[in-house]
N, C-alpha and C positions, 0 to 999 in steps of 0.2 A: 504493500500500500504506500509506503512511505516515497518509493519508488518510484512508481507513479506518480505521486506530486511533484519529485524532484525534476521527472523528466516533462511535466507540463509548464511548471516555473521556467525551465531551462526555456522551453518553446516560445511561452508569453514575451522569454526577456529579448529572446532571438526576433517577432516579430515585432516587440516594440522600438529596438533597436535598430532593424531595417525600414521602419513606416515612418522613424522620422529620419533615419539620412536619405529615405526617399525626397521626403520633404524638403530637408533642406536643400536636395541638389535641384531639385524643379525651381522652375524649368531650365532643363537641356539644350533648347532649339526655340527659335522666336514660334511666337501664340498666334495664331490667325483670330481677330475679333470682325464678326459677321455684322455688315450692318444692312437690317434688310430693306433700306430705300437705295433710291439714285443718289449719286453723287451730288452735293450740294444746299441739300435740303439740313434742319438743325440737328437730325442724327447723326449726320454726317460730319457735321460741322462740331461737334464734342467730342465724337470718336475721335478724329484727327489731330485735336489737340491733345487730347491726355497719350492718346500715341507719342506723340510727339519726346513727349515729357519721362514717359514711365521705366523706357530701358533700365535708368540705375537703380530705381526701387525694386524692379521686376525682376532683373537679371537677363535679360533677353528682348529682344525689339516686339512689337505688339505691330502686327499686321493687318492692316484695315481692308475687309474685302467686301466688297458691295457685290451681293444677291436682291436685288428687287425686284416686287409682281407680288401680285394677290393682298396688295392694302399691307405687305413686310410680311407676311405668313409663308410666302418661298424661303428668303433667308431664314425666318426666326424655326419652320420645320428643319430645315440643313442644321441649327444649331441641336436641336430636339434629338435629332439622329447620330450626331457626333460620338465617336467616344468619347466616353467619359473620363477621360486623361487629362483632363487641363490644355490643351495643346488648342481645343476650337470653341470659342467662345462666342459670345452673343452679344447686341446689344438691346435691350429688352427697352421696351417701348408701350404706352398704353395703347396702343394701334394692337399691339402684338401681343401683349398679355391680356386686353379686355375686351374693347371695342368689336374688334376683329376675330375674336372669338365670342361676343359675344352672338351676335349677327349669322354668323356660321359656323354651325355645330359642326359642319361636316370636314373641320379642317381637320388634317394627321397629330394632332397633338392636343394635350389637353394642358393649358396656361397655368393651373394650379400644383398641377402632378407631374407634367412633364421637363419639369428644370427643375435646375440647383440656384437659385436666386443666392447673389456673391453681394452688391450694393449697387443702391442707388448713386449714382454722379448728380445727377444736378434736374431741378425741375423748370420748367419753363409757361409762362405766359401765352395761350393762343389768342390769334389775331383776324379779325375779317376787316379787310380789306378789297379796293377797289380802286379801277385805272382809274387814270384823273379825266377823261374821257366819259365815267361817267356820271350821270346829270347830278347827283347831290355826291357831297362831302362832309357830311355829317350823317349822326345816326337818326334823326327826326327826319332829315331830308332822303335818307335811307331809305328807311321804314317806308316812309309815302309813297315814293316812287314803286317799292315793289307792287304795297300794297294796289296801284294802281295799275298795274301793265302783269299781270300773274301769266307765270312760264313766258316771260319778255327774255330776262336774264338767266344767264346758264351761271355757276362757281365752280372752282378747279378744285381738287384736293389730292393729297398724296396716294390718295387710291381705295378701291372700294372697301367697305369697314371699318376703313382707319378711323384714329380720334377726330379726323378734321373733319369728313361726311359725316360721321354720329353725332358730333356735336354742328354740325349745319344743320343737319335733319330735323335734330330736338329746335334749334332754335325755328326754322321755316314753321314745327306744330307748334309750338308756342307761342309764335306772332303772327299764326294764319296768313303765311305768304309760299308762294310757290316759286321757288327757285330749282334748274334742271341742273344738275349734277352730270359734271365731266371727271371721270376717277386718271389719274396719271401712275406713271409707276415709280412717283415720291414724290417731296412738294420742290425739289431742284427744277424740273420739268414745265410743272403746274406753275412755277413763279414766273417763266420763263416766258411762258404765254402771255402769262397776266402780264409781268411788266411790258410787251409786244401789245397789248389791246386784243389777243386772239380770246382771250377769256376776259368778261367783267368783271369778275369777282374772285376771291378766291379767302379759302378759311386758312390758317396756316399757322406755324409753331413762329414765334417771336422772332427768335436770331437769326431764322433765314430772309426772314422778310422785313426786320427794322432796316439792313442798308439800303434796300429801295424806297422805304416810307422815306427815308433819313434825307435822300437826293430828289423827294418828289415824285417818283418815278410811280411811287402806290402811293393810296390815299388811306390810311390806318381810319376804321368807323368805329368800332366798337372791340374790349380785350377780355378776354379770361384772365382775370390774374385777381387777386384778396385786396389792393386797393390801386388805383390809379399810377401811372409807374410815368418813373421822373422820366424818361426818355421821351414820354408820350402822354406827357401834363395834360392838354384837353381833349384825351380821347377817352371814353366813360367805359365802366365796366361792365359787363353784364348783370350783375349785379342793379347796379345803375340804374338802370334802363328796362327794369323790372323781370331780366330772365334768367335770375340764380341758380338756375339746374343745369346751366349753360355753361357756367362761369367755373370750369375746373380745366386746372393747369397741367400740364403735359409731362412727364417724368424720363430720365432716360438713366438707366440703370446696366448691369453688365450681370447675364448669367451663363449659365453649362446645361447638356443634357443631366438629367438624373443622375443620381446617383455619383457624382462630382465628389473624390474623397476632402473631407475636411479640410484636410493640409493644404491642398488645393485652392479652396475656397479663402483659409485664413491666408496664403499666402498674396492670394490676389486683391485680396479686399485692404490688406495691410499697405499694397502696393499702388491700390490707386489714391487712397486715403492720404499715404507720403507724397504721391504727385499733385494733387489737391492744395498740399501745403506750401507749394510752390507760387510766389505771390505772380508770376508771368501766369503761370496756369490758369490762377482762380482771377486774376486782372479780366484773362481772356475770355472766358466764360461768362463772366457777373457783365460783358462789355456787349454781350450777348443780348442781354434782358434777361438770364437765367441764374437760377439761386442756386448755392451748392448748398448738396442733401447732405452726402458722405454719411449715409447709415449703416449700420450691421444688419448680415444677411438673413437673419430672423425679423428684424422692422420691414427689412425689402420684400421677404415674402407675404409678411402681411398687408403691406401697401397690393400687391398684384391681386393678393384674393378679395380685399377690400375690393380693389375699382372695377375688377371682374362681375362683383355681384351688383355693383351699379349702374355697368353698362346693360347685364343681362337684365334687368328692371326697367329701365331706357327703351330697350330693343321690346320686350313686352308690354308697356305702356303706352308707347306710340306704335307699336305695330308694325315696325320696320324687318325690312326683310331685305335680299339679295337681290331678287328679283326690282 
C-alpha cells in the first residue's frame, strides 16, 4: 500500500513539474490571433495594436489574420475548431459571442460553451452615422426624414447578425422607421461606401468611424456609449433620445477553443494586461473612443453569457430573424 502512494506522489510530482515548465516555455512559435472582420474596421484596429506591443510580454510575435463573412462567425468558428494549444487564438466580439448567435442558432459553435474566454481588451462606443449628403445632421432632423420617406434609405453594417444590424434593427422597432439593410463582410468595407455616398447610413463601432466624422467626411447622429463623449460633445446618446435598449457598447476581448489549458490562458491574459500598461498602447486605444476593460477570464466569461442572453431576448422580442 504504502507503495502505491509512493509511486503516485512520484507521478503527481512528475506531472506537476512538466505542466509548468510547459508553461513556462509557451509559447514556442508566434500565436496566430483571428480577427473575424475585414481589415480596417475597430476589431481590426485593437488587434493591431496590442500586436504591435505584446512580443516582450508574450515571448513571441502575435499574428493578426483576418477570416471574414457571416457577420465574424467564419473567423470566430476557425477559432472554435483550433486546437486547443495556445498557438490560434480569437478575437471575441459581441457580433460573435451574442448578436450573431443570437439570431442564428444554426451556426457550428455554441458562444457560451464553445471557448476558453482569456480577457476583455477594451470596450467601445457605437455610432450611426450619415454622408453629409444627407438631408438632416442631426438626430431630430434624422428621425423626421426617415420617418417621412420609409424604405427611402438603405444603412451598411459589418455584416448580417452582427452588433451593428441588431442594434439598427432594435432601434428602426423602437422608432417605427424603416431603414433596408446592406450587410458587408466588416464595417472597413461598409465605411468605405458610406464615406463614397454609395450607402446613406451606416451603424458602426467608434474608432473606425471617429476619423471620418473627425474630417467631415461622416456626419456622427446619435452614440451608444453611458454619457456623451468629449470627442463628440453635441452628438446625444441613445439614451438621450429616448432608446436605452439601444445604447450598449461594443467589447472586444481575446479567446481559445475549449478546453484552453490554464497556463495558457494565465499566460496570455498576464501578457496583454502588461501590454495594456504601456502608456503608447492605452494613448492608442483611449484615442480611439475606447475604454480599456483588462479583466480576468472568469469576468470575460461572464460578460459573453450576460450579452448572449440579451441579444437572445432582443432577437425574440422584436422578432428578428435571418431571413
Amino acid at each position: 500500500m504504502q507503495f502505491r502512494f509512493l509511486i503516485a506522489a512520484c507521478a503527481a510530482a512528475l506531472l506537476g513539474t512538466s505542466g509548468a515548465a510547459w508553461a513556462q516555455a509557451y509559447p514556442t512559435k508566434p500565436v496566430k490571433l483571428v480577427v473575424p472582420f475585414a481589415p480596417g474596421g475597430t476589431t481590426d484596429i485593437i488587434a493591431r495594436v496590442l500586436a504591435e506591443k505584446i512580443n516582450g510580454p508574450l515571448g513571441q510575435p502575435l499574428i493578426v489574420e483576418n477570416k471574414a463573412g457571416g457577420g465574424g462567425s467564419i473567423g470566430a468558428t476557425d477559432t472554435a475548431k483550433a486546437a486547443p494549444d495556445g498557438y490560434s487564438l480569437g478575437v471575441a466580439t459581441v457580433s460573435t459571442t451574442a448578436s450573431n448567435p443570437a439570431i442564428n442558432p444554426k451556426l457550428a459553435y455554441n458562444p457560451v460553451t464553445d471557448f476558453t474566454p482569456i480577457i476583455n481588451v477594451a470596450a467601445t462606443p457605437n455610432v450611426i452615422a450619415v454622408h453629409p449628403s444627407f438631408p438632416a445632421h442631426d438626430y431630430k432632423g434624422f428621425l423626421a426624414e426617415l420617418k417621412k420617406n420609409p424604405g427611402k434609405y438603405s444603412f451598411g453594417s459589418s455584416g448580417t447578425g452582427g452588433i451593428a444590424h441588431l442594434q439598427m434593427e432594435l432601434f428602426k422597432n423602437l422608432s417605427g422607421t424603416f431603414i433596408t439593410h446592406i450587410p458587408y463582410r466588416g464595417s472597413g468595407p461598409a465605411l468605405n461606401d458610406a464615406v463614397a455616398g454609395q450607402i446613406p447610413i451606416i451603424f458602426d463601432n467608434l474608432p473606425s468611424a471617429l476619423p471620418f466624422i473627425k474630417d467631415g467626411r461622416l456626419i456622427a447622429i446619435v452614440v451608444a456609449a453611458p454619457q456623451r463623449l468629449a470627442v463628440l460633445p453635441n452628438v446625444p446618446t441613445f439614451k438621450e433620445v429616448g432608446l436605452e435598449p439601444v445604447n450598449r457598447m461594443a467589447y472586444y476581448g481575446i479567446y481559445g477553443p475549449k478546453g484552453l489549458p490554464k497556463e495558457v490562458v494565465d499566460k496570455v491574459n498576464a501578457a496583454v494586461r502588461k501590454t495594456l500598461e504601456d502608456p503608447a498602447v492605452k494613448k492608442r486605444i483611449e484615442e480611439t473612443g475606447s475604454l480599456i476593460v483588462a479583466n480576468t477570464p472568469e469576468q470575460f466569461a461572464a460578460q459573453i453569457a450576460a450579452e448572449f442572453e440579451v441579444y437572445k431576448t432582443v432577437v425574440t422580442l422584436q422578432k428578428l430573424t435571418l431571413e
